[in-house]
ZAMARGU-4260 file (C-alpha; in steps of 0.2 Angstrom, whole numbers, plus 5000, padded with zeros to 4 digits):
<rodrens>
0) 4965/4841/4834 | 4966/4835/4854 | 4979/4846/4863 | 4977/4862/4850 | 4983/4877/4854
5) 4971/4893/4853 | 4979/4908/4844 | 4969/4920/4852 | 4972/4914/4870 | 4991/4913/4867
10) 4992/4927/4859 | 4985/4936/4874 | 4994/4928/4886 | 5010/4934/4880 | 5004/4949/4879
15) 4999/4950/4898 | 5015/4940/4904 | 5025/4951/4893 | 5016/4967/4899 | 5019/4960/4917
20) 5039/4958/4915 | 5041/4973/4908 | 5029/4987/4918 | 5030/4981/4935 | 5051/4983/4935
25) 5051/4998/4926 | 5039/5008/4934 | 5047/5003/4952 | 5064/5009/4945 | 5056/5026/4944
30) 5047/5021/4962 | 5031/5024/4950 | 5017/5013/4956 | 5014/4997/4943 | 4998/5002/4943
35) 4999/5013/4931 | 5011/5006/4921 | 4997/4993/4917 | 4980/5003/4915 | 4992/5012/4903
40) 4997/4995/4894 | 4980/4991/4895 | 4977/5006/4884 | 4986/5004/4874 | 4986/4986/4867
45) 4967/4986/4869 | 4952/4986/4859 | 4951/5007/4857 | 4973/5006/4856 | 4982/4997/4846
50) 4969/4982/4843 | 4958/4995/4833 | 4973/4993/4818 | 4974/4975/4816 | 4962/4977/4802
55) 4976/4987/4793 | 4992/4980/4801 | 4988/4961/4804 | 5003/4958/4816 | 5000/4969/4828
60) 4986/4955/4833 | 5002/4947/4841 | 5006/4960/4852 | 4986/4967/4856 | 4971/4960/4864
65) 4956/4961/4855 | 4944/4951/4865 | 4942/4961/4884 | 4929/4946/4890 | 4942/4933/4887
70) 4954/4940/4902 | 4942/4947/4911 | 4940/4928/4922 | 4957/4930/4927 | 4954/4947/4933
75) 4942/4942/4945 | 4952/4929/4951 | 4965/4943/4955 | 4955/4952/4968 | 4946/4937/4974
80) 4965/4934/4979 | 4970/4949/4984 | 4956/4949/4997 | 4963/4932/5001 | 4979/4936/5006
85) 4971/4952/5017 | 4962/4940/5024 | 4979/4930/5029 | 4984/4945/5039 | 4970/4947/5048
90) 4963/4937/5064 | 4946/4935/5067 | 4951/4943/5085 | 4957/4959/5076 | 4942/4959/5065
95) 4932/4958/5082 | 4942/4974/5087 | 4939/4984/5071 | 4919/4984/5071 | 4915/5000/5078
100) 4927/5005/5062 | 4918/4993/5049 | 4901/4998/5053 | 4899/5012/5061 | 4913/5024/5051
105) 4913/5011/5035 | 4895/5014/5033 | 4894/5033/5039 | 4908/5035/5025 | 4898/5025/5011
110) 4881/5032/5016 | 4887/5052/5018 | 4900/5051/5003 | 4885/5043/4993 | 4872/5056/5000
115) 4883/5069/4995 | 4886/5064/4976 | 4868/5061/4975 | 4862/5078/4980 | 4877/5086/4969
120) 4870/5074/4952 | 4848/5079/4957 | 4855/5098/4956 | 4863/5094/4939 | 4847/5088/4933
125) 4849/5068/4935 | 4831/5059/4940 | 4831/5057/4960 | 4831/5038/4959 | 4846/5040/4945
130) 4856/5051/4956 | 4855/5039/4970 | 4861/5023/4960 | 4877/5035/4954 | 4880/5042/4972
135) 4881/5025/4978 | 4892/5020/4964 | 4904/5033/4963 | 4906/5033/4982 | 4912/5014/4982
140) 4933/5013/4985 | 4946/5002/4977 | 4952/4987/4988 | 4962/4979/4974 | 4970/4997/4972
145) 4972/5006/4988 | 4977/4991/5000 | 4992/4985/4991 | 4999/5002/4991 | 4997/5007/5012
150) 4993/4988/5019 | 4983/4985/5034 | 4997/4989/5047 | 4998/5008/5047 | 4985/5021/5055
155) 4980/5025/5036 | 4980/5006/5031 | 4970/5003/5047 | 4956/5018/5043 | 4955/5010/5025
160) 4954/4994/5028 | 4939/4996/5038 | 4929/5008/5027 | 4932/4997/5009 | 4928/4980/5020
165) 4910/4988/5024 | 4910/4992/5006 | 4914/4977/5001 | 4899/4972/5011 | 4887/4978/5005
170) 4889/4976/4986 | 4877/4965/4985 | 4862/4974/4997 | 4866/4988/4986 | 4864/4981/4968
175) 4848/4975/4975 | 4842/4990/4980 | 4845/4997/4964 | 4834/4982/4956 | 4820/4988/4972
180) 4821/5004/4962 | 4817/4999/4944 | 4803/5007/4934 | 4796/4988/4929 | 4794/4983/4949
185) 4791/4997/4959 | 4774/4996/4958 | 4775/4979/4966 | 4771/4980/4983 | 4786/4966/4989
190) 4797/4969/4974 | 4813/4961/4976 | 4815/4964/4995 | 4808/4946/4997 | 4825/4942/4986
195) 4836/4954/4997 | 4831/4945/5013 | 4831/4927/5007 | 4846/4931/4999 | 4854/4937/5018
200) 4843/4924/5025 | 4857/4911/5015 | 4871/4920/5013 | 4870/4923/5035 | 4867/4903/5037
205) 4883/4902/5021 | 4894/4911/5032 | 4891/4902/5049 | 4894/4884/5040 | 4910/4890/5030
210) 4916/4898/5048 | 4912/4880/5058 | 4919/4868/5044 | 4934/4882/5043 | 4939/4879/5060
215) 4937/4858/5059 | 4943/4851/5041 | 4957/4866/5038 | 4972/4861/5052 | 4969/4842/5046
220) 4970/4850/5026 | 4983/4858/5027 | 4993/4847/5039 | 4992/4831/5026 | 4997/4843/5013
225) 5012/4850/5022 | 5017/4830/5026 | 5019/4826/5008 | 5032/4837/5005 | 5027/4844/4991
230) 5025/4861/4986 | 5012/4858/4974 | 5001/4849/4983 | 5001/4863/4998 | 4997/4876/4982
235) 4983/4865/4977 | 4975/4864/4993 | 4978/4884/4995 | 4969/4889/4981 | 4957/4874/4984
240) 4950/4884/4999 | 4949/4899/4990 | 4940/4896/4974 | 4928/4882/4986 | 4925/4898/4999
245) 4922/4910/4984 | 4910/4899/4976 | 4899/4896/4992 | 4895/4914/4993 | 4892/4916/4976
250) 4879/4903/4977 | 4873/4911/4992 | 4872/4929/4984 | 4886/4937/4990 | 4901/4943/4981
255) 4914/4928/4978 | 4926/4941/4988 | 4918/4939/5004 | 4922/4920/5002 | 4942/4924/4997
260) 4942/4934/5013 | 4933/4922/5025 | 4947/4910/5018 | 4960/4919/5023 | 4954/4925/5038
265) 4952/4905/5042 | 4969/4898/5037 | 4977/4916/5046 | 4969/4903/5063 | 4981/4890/5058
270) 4999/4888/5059 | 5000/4887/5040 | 4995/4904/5036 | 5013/4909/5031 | 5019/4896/5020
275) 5000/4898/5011 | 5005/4917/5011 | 5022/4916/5002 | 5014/4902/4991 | 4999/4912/4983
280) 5009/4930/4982 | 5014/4927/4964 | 4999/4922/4956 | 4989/4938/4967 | 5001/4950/4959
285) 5002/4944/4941 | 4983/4942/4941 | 4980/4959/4949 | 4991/4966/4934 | 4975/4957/4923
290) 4964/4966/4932 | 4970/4983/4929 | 4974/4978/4910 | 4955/4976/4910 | 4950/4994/4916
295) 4964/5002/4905 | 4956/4992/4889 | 4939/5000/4896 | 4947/5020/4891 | 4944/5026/4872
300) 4957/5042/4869 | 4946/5048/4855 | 4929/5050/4869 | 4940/5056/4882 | 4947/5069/4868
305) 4927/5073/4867 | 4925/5076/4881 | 4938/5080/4893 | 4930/5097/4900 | 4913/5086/4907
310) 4925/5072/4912 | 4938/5083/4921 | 4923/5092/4930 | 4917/5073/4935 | 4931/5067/4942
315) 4936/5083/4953 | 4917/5085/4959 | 4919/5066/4964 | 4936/5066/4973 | 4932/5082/4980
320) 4916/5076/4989 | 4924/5060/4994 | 4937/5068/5001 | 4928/5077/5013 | 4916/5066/5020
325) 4930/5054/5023 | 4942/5066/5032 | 4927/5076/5041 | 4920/5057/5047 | 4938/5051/5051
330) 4943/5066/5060 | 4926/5069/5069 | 4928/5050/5077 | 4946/5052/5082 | 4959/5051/5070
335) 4973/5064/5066 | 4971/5078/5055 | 4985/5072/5045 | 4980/5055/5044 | 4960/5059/5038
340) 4964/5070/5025 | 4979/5057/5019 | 4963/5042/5020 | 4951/5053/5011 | 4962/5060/4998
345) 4968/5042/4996 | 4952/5034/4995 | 4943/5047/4984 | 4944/5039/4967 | 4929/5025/4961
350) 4931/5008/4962 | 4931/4992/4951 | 4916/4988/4959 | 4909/5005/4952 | 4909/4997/4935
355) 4897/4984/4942 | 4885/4996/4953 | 4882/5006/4936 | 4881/4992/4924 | 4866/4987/4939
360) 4860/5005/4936 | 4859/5004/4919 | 4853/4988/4917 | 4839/4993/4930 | 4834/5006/4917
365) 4838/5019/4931 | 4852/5028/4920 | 4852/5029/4901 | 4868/5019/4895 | 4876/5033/4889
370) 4877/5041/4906 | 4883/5025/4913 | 4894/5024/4898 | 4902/5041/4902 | 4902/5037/4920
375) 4913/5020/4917 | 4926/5031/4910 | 4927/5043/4923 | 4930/5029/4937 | 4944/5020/4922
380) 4952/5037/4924 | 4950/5040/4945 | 4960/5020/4945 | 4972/5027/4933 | 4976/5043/4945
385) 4973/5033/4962 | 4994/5033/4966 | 4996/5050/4962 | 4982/5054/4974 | 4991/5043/4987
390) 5005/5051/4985 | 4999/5070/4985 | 4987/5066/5001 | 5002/5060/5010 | 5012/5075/5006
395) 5000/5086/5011 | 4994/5077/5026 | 5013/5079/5030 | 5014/5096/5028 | 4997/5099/5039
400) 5003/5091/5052 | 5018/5100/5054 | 5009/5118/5050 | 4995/5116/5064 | 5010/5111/5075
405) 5007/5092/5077 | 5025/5089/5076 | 5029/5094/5096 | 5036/5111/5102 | 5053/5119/5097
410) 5066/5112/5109 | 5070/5127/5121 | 5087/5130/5128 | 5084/5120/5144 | 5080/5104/5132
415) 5094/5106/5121 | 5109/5111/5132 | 5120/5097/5136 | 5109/5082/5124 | 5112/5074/5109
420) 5101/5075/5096 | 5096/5060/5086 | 5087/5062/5070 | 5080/5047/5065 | 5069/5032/5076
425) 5069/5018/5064 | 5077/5002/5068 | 5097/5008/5069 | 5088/5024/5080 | 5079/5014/5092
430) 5093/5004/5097 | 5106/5019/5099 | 5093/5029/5110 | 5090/5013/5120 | 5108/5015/5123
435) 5111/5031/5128 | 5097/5027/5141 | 5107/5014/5148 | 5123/5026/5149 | 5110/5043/5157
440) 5114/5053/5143 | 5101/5064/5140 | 5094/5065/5119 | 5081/5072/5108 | 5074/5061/5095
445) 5067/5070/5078 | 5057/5058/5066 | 5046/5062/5051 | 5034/5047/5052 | 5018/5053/5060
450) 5014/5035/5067 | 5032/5031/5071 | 5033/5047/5083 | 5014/5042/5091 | 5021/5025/5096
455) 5037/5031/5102 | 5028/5045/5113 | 5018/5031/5122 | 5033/5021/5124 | 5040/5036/5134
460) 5055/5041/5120 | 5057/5060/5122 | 5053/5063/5102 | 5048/5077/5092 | 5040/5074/5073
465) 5049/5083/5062 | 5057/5084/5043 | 5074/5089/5042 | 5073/5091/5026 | 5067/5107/5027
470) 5080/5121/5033 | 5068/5130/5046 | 5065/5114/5055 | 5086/5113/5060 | 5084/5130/5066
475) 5072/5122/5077 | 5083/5111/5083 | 5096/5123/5092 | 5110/5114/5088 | 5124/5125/5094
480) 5116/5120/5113 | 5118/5103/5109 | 5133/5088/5112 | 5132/5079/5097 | 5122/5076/5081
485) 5117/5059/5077 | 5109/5055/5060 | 5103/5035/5060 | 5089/5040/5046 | 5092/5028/5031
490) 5093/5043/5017 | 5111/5043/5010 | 5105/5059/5001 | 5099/5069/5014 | 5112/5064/5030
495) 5126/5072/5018 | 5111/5086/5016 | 5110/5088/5034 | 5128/5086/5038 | 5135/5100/5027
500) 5121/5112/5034 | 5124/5109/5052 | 5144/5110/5049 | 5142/5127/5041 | 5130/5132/5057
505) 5140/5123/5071 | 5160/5121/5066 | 5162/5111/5084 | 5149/5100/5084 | 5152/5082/5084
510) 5142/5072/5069 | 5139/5055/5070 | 5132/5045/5054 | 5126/5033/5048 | 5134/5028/5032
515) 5128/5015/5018 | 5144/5009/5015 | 5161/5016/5013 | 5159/5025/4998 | 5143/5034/5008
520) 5154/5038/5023 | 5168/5046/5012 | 5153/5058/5005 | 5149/5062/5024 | 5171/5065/5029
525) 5168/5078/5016 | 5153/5084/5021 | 5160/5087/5039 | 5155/5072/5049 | 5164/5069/5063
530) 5162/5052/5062 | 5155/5040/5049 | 5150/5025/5053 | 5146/5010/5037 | 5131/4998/5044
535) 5138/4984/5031 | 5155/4986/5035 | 5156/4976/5053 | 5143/4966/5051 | 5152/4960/5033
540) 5168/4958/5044 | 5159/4946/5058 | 5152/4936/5047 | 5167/4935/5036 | 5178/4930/5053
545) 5165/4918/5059 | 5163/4909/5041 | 5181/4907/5041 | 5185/4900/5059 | 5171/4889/5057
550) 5179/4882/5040 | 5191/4879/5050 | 5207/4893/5047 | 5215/4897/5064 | 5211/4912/5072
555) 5226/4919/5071 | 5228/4923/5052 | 5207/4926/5055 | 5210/4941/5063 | 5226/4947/5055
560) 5217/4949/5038 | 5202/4957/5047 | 5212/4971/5051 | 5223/4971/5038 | 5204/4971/5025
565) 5198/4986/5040 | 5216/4996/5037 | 5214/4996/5017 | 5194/5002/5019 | 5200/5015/5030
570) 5214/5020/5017 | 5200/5020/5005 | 5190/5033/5014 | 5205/5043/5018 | 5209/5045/4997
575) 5191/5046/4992 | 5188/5058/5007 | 5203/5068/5005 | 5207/5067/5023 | 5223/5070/5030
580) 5223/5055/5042 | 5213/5041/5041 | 5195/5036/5049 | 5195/5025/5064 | 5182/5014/5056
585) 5179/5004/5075 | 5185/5010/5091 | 5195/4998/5100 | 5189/4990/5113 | 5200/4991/5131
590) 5207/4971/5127 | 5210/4975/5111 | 5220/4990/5113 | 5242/4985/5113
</rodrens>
């Protein structure tokens, strides 16, 4: 019948929207990346899971996917869009800027991580040529997993970017390669390196086009889009571009994600590139979620049970090599310690496009299937544990730089004496040191962020990098020299920390904080802040005040129930605070005082 639905397809489309709704706001409740919440689910409800009983409990076929190949589509369109919307914040002008980083580190890192791997397998007892196909493999990155979790903005986003761009690459050379290397044609004298070079021949020429038209017909696209008015034809024309772009380097030879990031990279040149941005954002996320249902339905609990000696020994012996070419080549061309060892840590699992490199292997006859078979699972596992390295490199990349002593000197006597101190140098920190600029007071800025403290440092802010957090870092500090303590950091939980520590060191020393709100500034009264100081209750008032006159009340009664709103907060405080007088939530100003 015309219009029929398939079961299968619906069956697994509620499985993957429902998988969606569910994992991706509970894991962030936790602060747990999604990304494992849907490799697990992936698991799970897949073929080796759940789908492996719906011989003998037919309904959980509503509530499984039994069929991998059927989603797998829309998994590809989820990092041909996630390359996409890097693309939209780039410029080809930064790209210009970034390819000493592409090509000289990007390809020192794939090469020496690859090298390394392959040397490690040959000693195992893997055929040289099979070793090589595995180090190159293995030593491939996740795009679709590491950029969404660090961006493109920060030093460490910066040092990925650059390396899994290069890798991105050269996919392609390096599957033919592998083809080069085949039993059945490397007799040949040309082999497939006539292939490789028509193929860069085309895909060089593919480029150059896409790049000319990119510049010509996109402004005029997306401008008679944009004049209709219509969402859904600015969507249309959006996607239009990318699936065109990906197809065009397809045909070429390239990898349909070179095209998604020429795409974006063209429509970042126009004036379009936000609304194209907020536009495509949904459909990235939910399809990257396919993507890593995918790899999860790839993992089988009963081989991993098998085998989980050889395949813990794997995964170590690849992170730890990746590790340390990454860091070593990072470090060697400039970057922090800190930063290296948090980029090589990070980027030390396999990669999606690992799954293809050995499939080219084994299909190449340079590794027997169950190798590459074994292999698959180790790089399913090395995606699965990708935020939990990203999160351990960044604590230890933290903890090294402040151990080798990155973090500036301890403040001395002289530095201290008659200064405030400022912990924090965010956006609230920024704007109150600018001020005590303005009025000559002398301060001290403490700030955790590595790349926060950099930039402030070359912007001539007298900062030391620092966690508070930790008691020997205070004694640092030598608070009893100083005028006043000043906490703008946005961590409810550790400002009433750090306030009652520094009133139990220093009974006279004046507190300012930052509060949340009011029930956060009666925490810090009983903590021993001098002053506390709720960031949404003024602004809540001025807008309230404004609203109101501009409705049309006179101002009179305006600002009678301001205060009288202001009195009853400060009451509030006072009870929950167990104060004897009450806060002065605002000082008056001099026309304002009766």
């Amino acid at each position: 019948m015309a219009g029929a639905i398939n079961p299968q397809s619906f069956s697994d489309s509620l499985v993957i929207l429902g998988a969606a709704g569910l994992v991706i706001p509970g894991f962030a409740r936790f602060r747990i990346s999604p990304v494992i919440g849907f490799i697990l689910v992936g698991l799970a409800v897949g073929p080796s899971g759940l789908g492996a009983l719906v011989g003998q409990y037919p309904w959980l076929y509503h509530v499984t996917i039994s069929n991998r190949a059927a989603i797998e589509p829309f998994a590809e369109l989820g990092v041909i869009l996630l390359l996409f919307s890097i693309g939209l914040e780039l410029s080809f002008r930064r790209l210009w800027t970034m390819r000493t980083q592409v090509f000289g580190v990007g390809a020192a890192e794939l090469i020496g991580g690859a090298t390394l791997i392959s040397l490690g397998l040959y000693f195992l007892g893997q055929a040289p040529a099979g070793a090589f196909g595995l180090g190159l493999a293995l030593a491939l990155s996740s795009t679709a997993v590491v950029l969404p979790m660090v961006g493109t903005q920060s030093a460490v986003g910066r040092a990925a970017f650059s390396m899994l761009l290069f890798e991105d690459l050269a996919l392609v050379p390096i599957i033919f390669m592998l083809g080069a290397l085949a039993p059945s044609v490397a007799a040949s004298p040309d082999g497939p390196w006539s292939e490789l070079a028509d193929t860069l021949l085309k895909s060089g020429v593919t480029i150059v086009v896409m790049l000319v038209l990119g510049r010509i017909c996109l402004p005029h696209i997306f401008s008679q889009a944009a004049r209709t008015k219509s969402p859904e034809v600015f969507l249309a024309a959006s996607l239009l571009v990318v699936i065109i772009s990906s197809m065009a380097t397809s045909i070429a030879g390239l990898s349909p994600i070179v095209g998604a990031l020429l795409a974006g990279l063209l429509i970042a040149e126009t004036d379009y590139h936000g609304e194209v941005e907020v536009m495509t954002a949904p459909f990235k996320g939910l399809a990257l979620g396919v993507f890593l249902i995918t790899v999860g339905m790839g993992l089988d609990v009963r081989v991993i049970l098998a085998n989980w000696p050889n395949l813990i020994l794997a995964m170590v012996g690849v992170v730890l090599a990746k590790t340390l070419v990454t860091a070593a080549l990072l470090y060697i061309s400039g970057a922090r310690k800190g930063v290296a060892l948090e980029v090589g840590v990070l980027m030390s699992s396999p990669s999606e496009t690992t799954l293809i490199v050995l499939s080219a292997a084994a299909a190449a006859q340079l590794i027997l299937p169950s190798t590459a078979a074994f292999w698959q699972i180790v790089t399913a596992i090395g995606l699965t544990i990708t935020p939990l390295l990203a999160r351990l490199g960044h604590d230890i990349a933290r903890r090294l730089e402040m151990a080798l002593g990155e973090e500036a000197p301890e403040i001395g006597e002289d530095q201290a004496e008659a200064a405030a101190v400022v912990i924090g140098f965010g956006r609230v920190g920024r704007m109150v040191c600018d001020l005590l600029t303005v009025h000559k007071q002398r301060f001290i800025v403490v700030e955790s962020d590595p790349d926060v403290v950099a930039e402030a440092r070359r912007a001539g802010y007298p900062i030391l990098f620092g966690d508070v957090s930790r008691t020997e870092m205070l004694d640092k500090l030598r608070l009893g020299h100083a005028r006043a303590l000043i906490l703008t950091m946005d961590d409810p939980v550790l400002s009433v920390r750090v306030t009652k520590r520094v009133r139990g060191w220093v009974p006279d020393l004046p507190i300012i904080a930052r509060a949340r709100d009011t029930d956060h500034a009666a925490q810090l009264y009983r903590a021993g802040a001098s002053d506390a100081v709720p960031e949404t209750l003024e602004s809540s008032l001025q807008l309230a005040e404004t609203a109101l006159v501009d409705l049309g009340v006179a101002m009179g009664p305006v600002i009678a129930s301001i205060h009288q709103t202001r009195e009853d907060l400060r009451m509030d405080i006072k009870d929950a605070a167990q104060m004897e007088t009450a806060p002065k939530l605002r000082r008056l100003r001099q026309d304002e005082v009766p």
